[in-house]
C-alpha positions, -999 to +999 in steps of 0.1 A: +034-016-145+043-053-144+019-074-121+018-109-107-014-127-100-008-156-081-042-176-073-052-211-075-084-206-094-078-209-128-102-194-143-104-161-116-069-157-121-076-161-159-102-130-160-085-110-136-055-110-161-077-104-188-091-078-172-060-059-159-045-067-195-073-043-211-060-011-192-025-017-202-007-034-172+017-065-181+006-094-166+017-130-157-004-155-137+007-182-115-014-209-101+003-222-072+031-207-047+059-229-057+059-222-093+052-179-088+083-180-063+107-198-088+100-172-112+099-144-093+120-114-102+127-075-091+111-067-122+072-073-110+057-037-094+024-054-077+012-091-068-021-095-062-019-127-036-043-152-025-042-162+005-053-201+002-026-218-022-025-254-024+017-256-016+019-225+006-001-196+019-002-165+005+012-148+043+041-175+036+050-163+004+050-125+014+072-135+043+095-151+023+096-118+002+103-095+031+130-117+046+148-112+011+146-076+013+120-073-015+101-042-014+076-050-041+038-044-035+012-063-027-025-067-025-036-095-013-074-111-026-094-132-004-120-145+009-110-149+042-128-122+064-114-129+097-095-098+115-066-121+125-056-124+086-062-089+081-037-077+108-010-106+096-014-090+061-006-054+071+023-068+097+040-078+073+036-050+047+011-055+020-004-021+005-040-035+007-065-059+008-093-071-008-120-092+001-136-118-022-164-117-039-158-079-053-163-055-082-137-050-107-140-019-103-130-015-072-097-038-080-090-015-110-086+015-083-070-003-056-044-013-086-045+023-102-037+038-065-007+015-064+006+030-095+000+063-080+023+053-049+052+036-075+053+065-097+042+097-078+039+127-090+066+151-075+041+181-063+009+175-056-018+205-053-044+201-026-068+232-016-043+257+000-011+235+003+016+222-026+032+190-018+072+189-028+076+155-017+111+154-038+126+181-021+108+179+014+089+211+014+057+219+017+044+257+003+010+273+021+007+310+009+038+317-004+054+299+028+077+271+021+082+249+053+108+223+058+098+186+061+121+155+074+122+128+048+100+106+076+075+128+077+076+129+038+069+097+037+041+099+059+026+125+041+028+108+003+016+077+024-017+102+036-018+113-001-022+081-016-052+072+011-071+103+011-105+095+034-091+055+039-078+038+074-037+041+072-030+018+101-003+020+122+011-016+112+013-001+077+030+029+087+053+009+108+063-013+082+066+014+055+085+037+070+098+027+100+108-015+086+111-020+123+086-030+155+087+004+166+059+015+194+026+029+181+039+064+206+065+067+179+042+070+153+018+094+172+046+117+182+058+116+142+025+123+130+018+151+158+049+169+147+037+171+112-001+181+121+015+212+140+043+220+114+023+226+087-015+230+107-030+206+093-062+197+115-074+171+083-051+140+099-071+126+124-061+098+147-085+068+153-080+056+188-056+023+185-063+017+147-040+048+130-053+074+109-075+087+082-067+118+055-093+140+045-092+156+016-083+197+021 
């Protein structure tokens, strides 16, 4: 996986590409907005975005991204702590979002889950249920059940956030790409709680919803 660190601080950005380089992703570091955006190509898989650049905020630059039709990930890394930048960020489609200071650690599996959701596997085995996502179907006892490519989505979404807050801005801008309303996204999700019965999705009143693990 090819990743992008773009972050003023030299020498953060500096470990946190020596760090990432050590489990085996490529990685190329830009210092300022201006210089990551003229070298920006389809190729990069993640970009792990600051939000305070010196020529451009990191909101800016995912804006910019979106408004080109670029689909690439992004986590952004900050130390801003305010909910106002938190909700901007998933508006406009970033995978996550981490808040400075952290543990490595912890950015090594927010990273590792983003792999997970660029190269999934096809079937996934959870307690009782296998996960087909390819094909759309969904096997519980030897019953193979039907899914709509939505509600695919939503599940490998759910998959790849087992016991985390899945917001309905992210869901929105992940699978819908448009300002749909949040009833939309209830009614989606409802119809795959009953379809398959599975009572582990649970809603959290005006935030989304949260994946247990089966």
């Amino acid at each position: 996986m090819k990743i992008a660190v773009v972050e003023d601080n030299e020498i953060f950005a500096d470990n946190v590409k020596l760090v990432l380089q050590k489990e085996g992703y490529e990685v190329d570091v830009y210092y300022n907005a201006n210089s990551f955006l003229s070298h920006f190509s389809k190729d990069i898989d993640l970009i792990l975005l600051d939000i305070n650049l010196p020529d451009k905020n990191g909101l800016e630059i995912l804006e910019i991204l979106r408004d080109l039709q670029h689909s690439v990930k992004v986590i952004f890394v900050s130390s801003h702590t305010e909910i106002k930048y938190l909700k901007e960020a998933y508006k406009l489609g970033c995978e996550d979002y981490i808040k400075k200071p952290f543990e490595i650690e912890e950015l090594l599996l927010r990273v590792d889950r983003i792999k997970k959701l660029i190269n999934p596997s096809d079937i996934i085995n959870m307690g009782e249920y296998q996960f087909d996502l390819k094909n759309f179907i969904v096997i519980k006892d030897d019953i193979r059940v039907k899914i709509t490519k939505k509600e695919a989505e939503l599940l490998r979404i759910f998959l790849a956030n087992i016991d985390n807050v899945v917001t309905f801005d992210y869901l929105n801008a992940k699978i819908w790409n448009a300002e749909v309303v949040t009833n939309t996204i209830i009614v989606a999700v409802l119809r795959l709680k009953n379809k398959l019965g599975l009572p582990n999705i649970k809603n959290i009143r005006e935030v989304g919803y949260i994946f247990h693990k089966i």
